[in-house]
C-alpha positions as CSV (number, residue, x, y, z in Angstrom):
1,X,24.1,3.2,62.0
2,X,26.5,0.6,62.9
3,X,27.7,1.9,65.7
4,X,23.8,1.8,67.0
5,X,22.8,-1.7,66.1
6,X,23.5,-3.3,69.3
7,X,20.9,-1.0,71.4
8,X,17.8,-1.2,68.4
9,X,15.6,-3.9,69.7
10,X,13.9,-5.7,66.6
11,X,10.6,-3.6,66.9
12,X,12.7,-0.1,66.1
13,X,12.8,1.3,63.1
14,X,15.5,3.4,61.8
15,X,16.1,6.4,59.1
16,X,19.1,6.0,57.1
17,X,19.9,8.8,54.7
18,X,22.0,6.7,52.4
19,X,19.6,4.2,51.9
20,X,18.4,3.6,48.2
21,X,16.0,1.2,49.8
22,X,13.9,0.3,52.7
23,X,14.7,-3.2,54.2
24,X,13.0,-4.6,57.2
25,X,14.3,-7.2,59.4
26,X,11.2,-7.8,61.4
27,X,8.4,-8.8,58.9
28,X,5.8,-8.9,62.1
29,X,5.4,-5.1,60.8
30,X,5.0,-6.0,57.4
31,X,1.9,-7.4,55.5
32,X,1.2,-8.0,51.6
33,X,4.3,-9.8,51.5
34,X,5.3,-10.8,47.7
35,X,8.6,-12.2,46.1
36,X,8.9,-9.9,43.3
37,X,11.3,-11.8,41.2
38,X,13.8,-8.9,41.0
39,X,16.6,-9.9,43.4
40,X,18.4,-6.5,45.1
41,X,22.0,-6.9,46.2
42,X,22.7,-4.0,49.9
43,X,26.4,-4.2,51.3
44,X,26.6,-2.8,54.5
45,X,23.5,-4.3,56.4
46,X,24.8,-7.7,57.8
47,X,26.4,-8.5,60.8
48,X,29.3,-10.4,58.4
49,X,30.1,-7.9,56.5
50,X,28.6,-9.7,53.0
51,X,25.7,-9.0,50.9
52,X,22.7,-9.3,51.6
53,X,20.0,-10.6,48.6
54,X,16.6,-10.1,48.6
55,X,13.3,-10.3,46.5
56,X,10.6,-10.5,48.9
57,X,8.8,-7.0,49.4
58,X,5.8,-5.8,51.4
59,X,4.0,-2.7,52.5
60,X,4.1,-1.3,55.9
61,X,3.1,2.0,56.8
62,X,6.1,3.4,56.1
63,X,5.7,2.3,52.8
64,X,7.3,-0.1,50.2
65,X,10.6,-2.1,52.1
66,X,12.3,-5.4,51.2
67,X,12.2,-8.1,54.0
68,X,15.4,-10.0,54.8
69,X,16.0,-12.0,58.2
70,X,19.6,-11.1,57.8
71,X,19.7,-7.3,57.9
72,X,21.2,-5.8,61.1
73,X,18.1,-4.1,61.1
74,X,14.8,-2.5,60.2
75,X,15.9,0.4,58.0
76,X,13.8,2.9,56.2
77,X,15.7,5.1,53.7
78,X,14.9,8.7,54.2
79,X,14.3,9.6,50.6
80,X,11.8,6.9,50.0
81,X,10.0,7.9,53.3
82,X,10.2,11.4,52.1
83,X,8.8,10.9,49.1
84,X,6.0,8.5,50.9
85,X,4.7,10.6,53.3
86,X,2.9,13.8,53.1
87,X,4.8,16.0,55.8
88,X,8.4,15.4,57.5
89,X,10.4,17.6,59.9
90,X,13.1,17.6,62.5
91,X,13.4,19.9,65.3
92,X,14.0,20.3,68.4
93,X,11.5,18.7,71.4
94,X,11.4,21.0,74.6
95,X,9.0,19.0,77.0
96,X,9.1,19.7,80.3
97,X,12.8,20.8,80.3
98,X,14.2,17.7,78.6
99,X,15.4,18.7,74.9
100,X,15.3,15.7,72.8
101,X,16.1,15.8,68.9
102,X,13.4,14.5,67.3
103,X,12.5,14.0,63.0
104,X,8.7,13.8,62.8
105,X,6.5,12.4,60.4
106,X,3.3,12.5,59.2
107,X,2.0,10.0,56.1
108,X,-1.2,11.2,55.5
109,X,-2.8,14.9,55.7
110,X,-4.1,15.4,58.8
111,X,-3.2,11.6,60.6
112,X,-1.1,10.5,63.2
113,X,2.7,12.1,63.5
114,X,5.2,9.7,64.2
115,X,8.6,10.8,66.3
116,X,11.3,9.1,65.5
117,X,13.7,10.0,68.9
118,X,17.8,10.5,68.2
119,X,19.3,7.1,69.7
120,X,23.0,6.4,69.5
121,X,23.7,9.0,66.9
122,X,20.3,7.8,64.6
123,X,16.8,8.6,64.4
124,X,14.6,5.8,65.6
125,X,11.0,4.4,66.3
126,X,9.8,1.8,67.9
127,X,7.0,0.2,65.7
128,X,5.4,-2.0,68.9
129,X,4.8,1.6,71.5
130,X,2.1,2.7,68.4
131,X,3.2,6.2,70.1
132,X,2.8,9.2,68.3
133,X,3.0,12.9,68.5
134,X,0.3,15.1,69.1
135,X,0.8,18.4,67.2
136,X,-1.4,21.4,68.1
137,X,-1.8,23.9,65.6
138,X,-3.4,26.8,65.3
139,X,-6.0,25.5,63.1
140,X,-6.4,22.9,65.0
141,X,-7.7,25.1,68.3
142,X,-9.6,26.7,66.2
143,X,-11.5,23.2,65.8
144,X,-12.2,22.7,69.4
């Protein structure tokens, strides 16, 4: 993820598998915000290489994160988003010739599908586009 931080802009949003926690940087995509007394140390997610300390969570609809102005960046650890969510999966995008590695999400049965696009070796979104995938299913002709 390091080696990516310098092309995320502060409205992207990034999956890191070895995450314990999710910590956003950006709190304009956070609401609910609380201090919850219960101070978390990270290593690894400053741009001085010391820790970072925080106790101020909120929800966002990626679920629970911790906000610090000092993270590198808005990170979303895969497990937690896993265990959020109702459906994830990566594959491979084939639209219109251009193959683009994509991890997909979906928080709620039947809602919106979220692509998170491979950028710099890590899968990102960008929280202000409010893009999403459209997935047709066979069920869902069947609707129309």
């Amino acid at each position: 993820m390091l080696a990516a931080v310098s092309s995320l802009t502060e409205n992207d949003l990034v999956i890191d598998t070895g995450a314990g926690v999710s910590i956003f940087k950006n709190n304009d995509h956070v609401y609910d915000l609380y201090d919850d007394n219960e101070m978390i140390e990270m290593h690894g997610l400053t741009d001085n290489k010391k820790q970072l300390h925080s106790s101020v969570q909120g929800r966002t609809l990626f679920g629970i994160v911790y906000v610090s102005d000092r993270s590198i960046a808005n990170v979303v650890s895969y497990g937690r988003l896993k265990d959020h969510a109702w459906a994830g999966w990566q594959e491979a995008d084939d639209d219109v010739c251009v193959f683009t590695d994509v991890f997909r999400v979906q928080i709620t049965r039947g809602g919106k599908v979220y692509q998170f696009e491979r950028k710099c070796g890590v899968y990102v979104y960008n929280m202000s586009s409010n893009d999403y995938a459209l997935v047709t299913t066979v069920s869902d002709n069947l609707k129309q």
